[in-house]
N, C-alpha and C positions, 0 to 999 in steps of 0.2 A: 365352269372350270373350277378344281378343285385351288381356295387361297394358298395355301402352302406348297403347293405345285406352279402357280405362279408367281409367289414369290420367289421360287426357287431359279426360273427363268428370266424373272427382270431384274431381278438382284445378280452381278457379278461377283465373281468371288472378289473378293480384297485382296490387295497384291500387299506382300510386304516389302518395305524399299530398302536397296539395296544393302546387304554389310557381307561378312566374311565366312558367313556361315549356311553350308546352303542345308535344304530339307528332302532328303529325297524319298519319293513315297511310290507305291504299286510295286515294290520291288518282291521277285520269286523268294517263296520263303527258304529256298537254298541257297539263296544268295548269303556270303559271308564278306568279312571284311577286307579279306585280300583280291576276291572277286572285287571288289568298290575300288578298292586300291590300281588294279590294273586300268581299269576304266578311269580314276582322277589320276595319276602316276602324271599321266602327259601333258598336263595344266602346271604350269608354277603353280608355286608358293604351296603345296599340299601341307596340312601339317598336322591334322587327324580326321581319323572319321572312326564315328562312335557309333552302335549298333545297340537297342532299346532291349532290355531285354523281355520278353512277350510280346514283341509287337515286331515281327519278325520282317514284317513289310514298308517297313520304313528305317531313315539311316540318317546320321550329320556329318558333314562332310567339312570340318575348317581347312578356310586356306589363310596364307598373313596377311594379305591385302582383302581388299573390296573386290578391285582391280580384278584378282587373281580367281577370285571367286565367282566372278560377273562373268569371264571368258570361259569355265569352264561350265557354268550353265547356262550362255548362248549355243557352245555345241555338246551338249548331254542332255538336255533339257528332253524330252518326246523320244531318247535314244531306244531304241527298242531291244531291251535286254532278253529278251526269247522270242520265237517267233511270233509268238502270241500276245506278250506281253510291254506295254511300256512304258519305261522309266519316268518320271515327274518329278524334273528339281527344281526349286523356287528357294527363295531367301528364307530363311528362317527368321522364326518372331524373336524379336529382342528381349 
């Protein structure tokens, strides 16, 4: 077995621990910010989300709390933004 292949399987990724800013990544490159918006709108505390520019498949999403942050990526986390595709949010690196 190839090393780099299995380190790639016994090594977990690293979670980052919690704060107010979440990461969200695999996202359609038509996706824009008011698309993001509709999908966080329903979480408190929303209070931006910023979009990279060339990097079209990924996005940050603050909210004012932890709290407010942490509930809306327990239900958006794996949300399947097309049929095909799906969403990936995790805590963003500090």
């Amino acid at each position: 077995m190839d090393s780099a292949y299995a380190e790639k399987i016994d090594m977990p990724e690293k979670a980052n621990p919690p704060n107010k800013i979440l990461f969200c990544t695999n996202l359609p490159e038509e996706t824009t910010e008011q698309m993001l918006a509709l999908l966080f709108n329903p979480y408190r505390g929303l209070k931006d989300i910023r979009r990279i520019p060339n990097r079209p498949s990924i996005a940050f999403v603050e909210f004012e709390t932890e709290a407010d942050a942490t509930a809306a990526r327990a239900a958006l986390d794996n949300f399947k933004i097309t049929p095909t595709q799906t969403m990936h949010v995790n805590y963003a690196n500090k």
